[in-house]
N, C-alpha and C positions, 0 to 999 in steps of 0.2 A: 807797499808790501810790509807794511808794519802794526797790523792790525794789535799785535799782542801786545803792542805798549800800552796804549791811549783807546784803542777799539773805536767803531765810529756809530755813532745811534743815529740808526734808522730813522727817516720822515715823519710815520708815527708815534714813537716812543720821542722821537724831541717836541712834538707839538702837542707833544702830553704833559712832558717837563714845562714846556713852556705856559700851558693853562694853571697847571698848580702853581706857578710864579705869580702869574693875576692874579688867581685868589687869594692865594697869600696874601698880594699887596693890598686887595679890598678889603678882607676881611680878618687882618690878622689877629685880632683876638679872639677870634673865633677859631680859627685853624691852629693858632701857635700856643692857643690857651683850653676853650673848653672842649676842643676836638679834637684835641694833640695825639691823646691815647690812643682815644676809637681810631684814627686815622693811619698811626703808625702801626698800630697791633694789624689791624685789615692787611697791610703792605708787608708787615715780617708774618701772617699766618699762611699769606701765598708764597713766600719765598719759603718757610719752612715746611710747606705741604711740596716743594720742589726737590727742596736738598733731604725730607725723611727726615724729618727733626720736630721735635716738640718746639713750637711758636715763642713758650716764654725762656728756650734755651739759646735763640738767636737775637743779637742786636745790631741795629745800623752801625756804619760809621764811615768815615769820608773814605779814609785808602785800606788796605791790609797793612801798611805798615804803623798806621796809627794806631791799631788793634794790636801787634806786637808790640808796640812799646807798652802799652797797660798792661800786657801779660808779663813783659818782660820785667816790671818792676812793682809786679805782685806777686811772683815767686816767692820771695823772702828766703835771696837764694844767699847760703853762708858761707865762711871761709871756706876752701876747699870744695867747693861743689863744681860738678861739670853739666855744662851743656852740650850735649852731641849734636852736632852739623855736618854736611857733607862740604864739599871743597866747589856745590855747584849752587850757591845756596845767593837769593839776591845783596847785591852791596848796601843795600837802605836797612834791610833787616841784618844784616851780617854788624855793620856797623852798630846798630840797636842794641844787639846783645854784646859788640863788646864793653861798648858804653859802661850798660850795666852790671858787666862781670866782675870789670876794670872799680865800679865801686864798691861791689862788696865782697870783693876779693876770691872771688869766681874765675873758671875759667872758662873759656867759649875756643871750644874743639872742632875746627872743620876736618872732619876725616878725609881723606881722598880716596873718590872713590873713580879709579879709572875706565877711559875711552877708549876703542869704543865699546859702547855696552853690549852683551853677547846671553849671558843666562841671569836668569833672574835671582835665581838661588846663590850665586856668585856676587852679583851688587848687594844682594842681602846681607850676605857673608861679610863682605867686605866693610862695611857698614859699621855693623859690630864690633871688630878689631877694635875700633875708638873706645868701646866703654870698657868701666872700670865699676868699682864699687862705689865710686863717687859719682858715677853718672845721676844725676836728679830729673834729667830732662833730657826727653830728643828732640830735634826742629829740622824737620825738612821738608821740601819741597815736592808738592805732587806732581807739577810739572816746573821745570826746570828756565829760569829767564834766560841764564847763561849758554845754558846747553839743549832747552827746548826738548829736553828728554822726560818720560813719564816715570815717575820713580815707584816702585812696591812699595806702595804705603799702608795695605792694607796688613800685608806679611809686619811690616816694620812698625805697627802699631800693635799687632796683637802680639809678637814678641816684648815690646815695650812695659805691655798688658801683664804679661807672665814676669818680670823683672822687676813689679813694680815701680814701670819708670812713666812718668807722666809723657804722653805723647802731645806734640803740639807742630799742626802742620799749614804749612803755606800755600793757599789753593787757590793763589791770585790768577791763572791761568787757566784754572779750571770750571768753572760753572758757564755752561754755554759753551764750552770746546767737550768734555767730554761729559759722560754721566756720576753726578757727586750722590751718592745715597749714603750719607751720615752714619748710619747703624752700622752697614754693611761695612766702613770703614774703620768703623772704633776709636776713630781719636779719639781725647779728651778734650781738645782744645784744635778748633781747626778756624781762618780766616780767608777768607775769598772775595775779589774782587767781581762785584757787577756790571763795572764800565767797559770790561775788557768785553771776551767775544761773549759775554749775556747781552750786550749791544746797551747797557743801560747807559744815563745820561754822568757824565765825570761828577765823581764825588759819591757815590755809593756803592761800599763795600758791608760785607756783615761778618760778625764776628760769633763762632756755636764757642760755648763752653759749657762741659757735662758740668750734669747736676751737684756731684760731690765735689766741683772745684768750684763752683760759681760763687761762695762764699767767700773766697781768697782774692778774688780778684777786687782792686783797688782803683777807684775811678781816679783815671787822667785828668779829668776835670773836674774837681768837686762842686756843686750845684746844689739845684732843690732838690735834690733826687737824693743827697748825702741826709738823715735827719727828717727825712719827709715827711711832711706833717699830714699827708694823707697817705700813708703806704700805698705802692700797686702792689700787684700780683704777686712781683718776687722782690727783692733787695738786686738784684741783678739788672733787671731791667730799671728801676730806678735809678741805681749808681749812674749805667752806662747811659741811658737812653737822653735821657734829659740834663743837655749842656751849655744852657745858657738859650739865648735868641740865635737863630743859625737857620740857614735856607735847606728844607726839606724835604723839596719840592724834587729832587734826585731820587729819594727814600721812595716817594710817594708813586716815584712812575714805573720803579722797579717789577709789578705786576704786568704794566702793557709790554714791557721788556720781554719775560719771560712768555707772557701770551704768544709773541712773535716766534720766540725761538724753539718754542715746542711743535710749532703747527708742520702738517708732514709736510708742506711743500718746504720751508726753512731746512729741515732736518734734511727730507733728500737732496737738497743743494749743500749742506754740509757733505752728503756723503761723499757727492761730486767733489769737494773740495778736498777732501782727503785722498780722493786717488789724483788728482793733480797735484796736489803735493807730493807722492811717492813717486810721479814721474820727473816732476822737475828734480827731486832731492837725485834721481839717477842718471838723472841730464846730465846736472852740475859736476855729478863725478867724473864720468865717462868724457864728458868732451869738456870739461872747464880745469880737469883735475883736481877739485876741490876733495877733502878727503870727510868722510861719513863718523859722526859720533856713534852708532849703533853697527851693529852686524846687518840690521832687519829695520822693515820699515814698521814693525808691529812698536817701536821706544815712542813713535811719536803721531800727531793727530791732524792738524794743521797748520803746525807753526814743527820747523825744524833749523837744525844750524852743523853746519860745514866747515871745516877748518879750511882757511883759503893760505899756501904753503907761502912764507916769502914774500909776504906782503903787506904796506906800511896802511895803519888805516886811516888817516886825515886825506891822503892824496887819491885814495881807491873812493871813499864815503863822497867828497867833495865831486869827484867826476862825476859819480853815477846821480847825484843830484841835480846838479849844476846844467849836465849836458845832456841827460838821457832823464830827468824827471821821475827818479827810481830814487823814495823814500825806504832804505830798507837798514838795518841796524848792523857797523862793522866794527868790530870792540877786537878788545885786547883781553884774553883769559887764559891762565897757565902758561903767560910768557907766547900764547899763540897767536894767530888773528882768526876772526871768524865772522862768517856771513850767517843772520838770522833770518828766514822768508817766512810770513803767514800768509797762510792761503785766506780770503776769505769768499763769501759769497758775490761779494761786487768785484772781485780778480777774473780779470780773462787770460788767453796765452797771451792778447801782445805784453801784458806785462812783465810775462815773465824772457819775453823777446828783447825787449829794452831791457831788461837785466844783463840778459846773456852781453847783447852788444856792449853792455858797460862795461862786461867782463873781459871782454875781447880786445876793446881798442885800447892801445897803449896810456903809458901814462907819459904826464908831461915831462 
C-alpha cells in the first residue's frame, strides 16, 4: 500500500525497459551515440504531447529531486532573497533548498499552512501570508508526500504570475495520479516524477522549464552538451540532456508507460481506485479513529494520509509488516504520527483488511 513512493511497472512497460537494456548493450554506439537525439527527442515528444508542453521545453532526468537541485542552484539567488514553501513540502527537496539558501545567504520559508484543509481560497490565503518583497521564488507541492493532499497550484501560480514571482512546483506525485496539462497550470518551472503512479521503470523523472528561464538554468553536470560543438535545438536541452555515459533505457520506455495508463480500461480502474480510497480513508476514521487532513475527500486521489492519535511509529510500522505483510508508510510530521495508503489498481479490500487488523491488534 505504498504505491506513491517507488510505484511498481507493469509486466509490459518492464519488458520494454528491459529490451532497451539489450540493445543498449549490443549496440551502444549506436544508441548512446548516433541515435541518442532521435531517440530521446521520440521519448520527451510523447511525454510532452501528455503533459501539453512544447517537446524542446522538457528534459529527462533520474529523480525530481535531482532536477531541483539544478534549479535550485541556478537561481543566482542573493543576500536576502526568499524562497516561499509550505510546512508540507518533501525532506529531499526541503533539505535542497536550504542547502542552497544556507550558501548564498537566502532564506528558505516553509509557511504553514494548516489541517485539515477545508476552502481552497483559505490555503491560498494562507499561503501568501509567507511573502514579502523579498520573495524571488515559490516551491510547492501539487500533491503533497507528507500529507498526500492536492494543493491549488494553478491559483498559486497565476498569483505568482501577477507578483512577478517565479513559480516552481513539485509534481512528483502527480503524472499518472491525476491530469498535469502544463499551460493550464502556468508554472514556470515544474518537475515530475514517472516511476511513481505513470507506472514508468525507477530512474525517470522530467524536468518543464518555460522558455524565458531556460537560459538561466545551469547544468548539474557539465558535459558535451556545455560548448557543444555541434549545437541542438536549444542550449537547454544540450546543457541538461547529455550527461556523460548513463542507462537510458528508463527514458526510453517512458512512452509504453504512458500508453498503458491512458488506455480506458487503466483509467476506469483508477476510477475504481479512487472511490476505494474515499471509503477506506472513512473506515479508518469511524472505526480506527484515525483523524482526516481534509474536510472532503475532493483534497486527494489515490494516495491519502491520516493522523494516527498516540501513537509511536517504529513499534506500529514494524507490526504491520512483520506480522500482517502491510507495506505502508508511518512517519512522524508536526510533532504528529501518520498513516499514508495508495490505492492502486493491483489493491483489493483484503489489503485493506490486513491493515485494519494491523490496526487492531495490540502492540507488544
Amino acid at each position: 500500500m505504498n504505491h506513491g513512493s517507488f510505484g511498481a511497472c507493469p509486466i509490459p512497460v518492464l519488458e520494454e525497459c528491459q529490451r532497451w537494456q539489450r540493445e543498449l548493450e549490443r549496440h551502444p554506439v549506436k544508441y548512446l551515440g548516433r541515435e541518442f537525439n532521435a531517440l530521446l527527442g521520440e521519448s520527451r515528444r510523447v511525454l510532452a504531447e501528455y503533459l501539453n508542453c512544447p517537446p524542446e521545453d522538457v528534459v529527462y532526468f533520474t529523480n525530481p529531486t535531482t532536477a531541483i537541485n539544478m534549479v535550485a542552484r541556478s537561481l543566482n539567488l542573493q543576500s536576502g532573497d526568499e524562497i516561499l514553501a509550505t510546512n508540507h513540502e518533501y525532506g529531499a527537496t526541503n533539505r535542497t533548498w536550504r542547502f542552497v539558501a544556507e550558501k548564498m545567504g537566502a532564506r528558505y520559508i516553509n509557511q504553514p499552512i494548516q489541517v485539515p484543509f477545508g476552502d481552497k481560497a483559505e490555503v491560498v490565503e494562507q499561503f501568501w501570508r509567507g511573502a514579502t518583497k523579498r520573495t524571488k521564488a515559490i516551491f510547492c507541492s501539487h500533491i503533497t508526500s507528507q500529507t498526500a493532499l492536492h494543493f491549488p497550484i494553478r491559483e498559486l501560480c497565476r498569483e505568482a504570475k501577477k507578483r512577478g514571482i517565479i513559480s516552481i512546483i513539485d509534481g512528483a506525485h502527480a503524472p499518472g495520479h491525476i491530469p498535469v496539462d502544463l499551460v493550464d497550470l502556468g508554472a514556470d518551472i515544474y518537475t515530475g516524477a514517472c516511476h511513481k503512479w505513470l507506472c514508468a521503470p525507477k530512474g525517470a523523472a522530467f524536468l518543464y522549464v518555460a522558455k524565458h528561464l531556460q537560459a538561466a538554468m545551469n547544468p548539474l553536470v557539465v558535459s558535451w552538451g556545455y560548448e557543444a560543438e555541434i549545437p541542438g535545438e536549444s542550449q537547454y536541452l544540450d546543457y541538461h540532456e547529455w550527461q556523460g555515459t548513463r542507462d537510458i533505457s528508463a527514458f526510453l520506455t517512458v512512452p509504453v508507460a504512458i500508453n498503458l495508463v491512458t488506455r480506458p480500461a487503466w483509467q476506469q480502474s483508477q476510477v475504481e481506485c479512487r472511490r476505494m480510497a474515499s471509503r477506506w480513508w472513512r473506515t479508518l476514521q469511524s472505526v480506527h479513529g484515525l483523524l482526516p487532513l481534509s474536510s472532503t475527500d475532493s483534497w486527494f486521489g489515490q494516495m491519502f494520509a491520516l493522523q494516527i492519535p498516540g501513537t509511536d511509529v517504529e513499534p506500529l510500522k514494524s507490526r504491520l509488516y512483520n506480522d500482517f505483510k502491510v507495506e505502508v508508510p508511518i512517519y512522524t510530521w508536526e510533532g504528529q504520527t501518520y498513516l499514508r495508503v495508495s490505492v492502486q489498481v493491483y489493491n483489493q479490500p483484503a489489503d485493506f483488511d490486513a491493515l485494519s487488523s494491523g490496526l487492531e491488534a495490540p502492540l507488544p
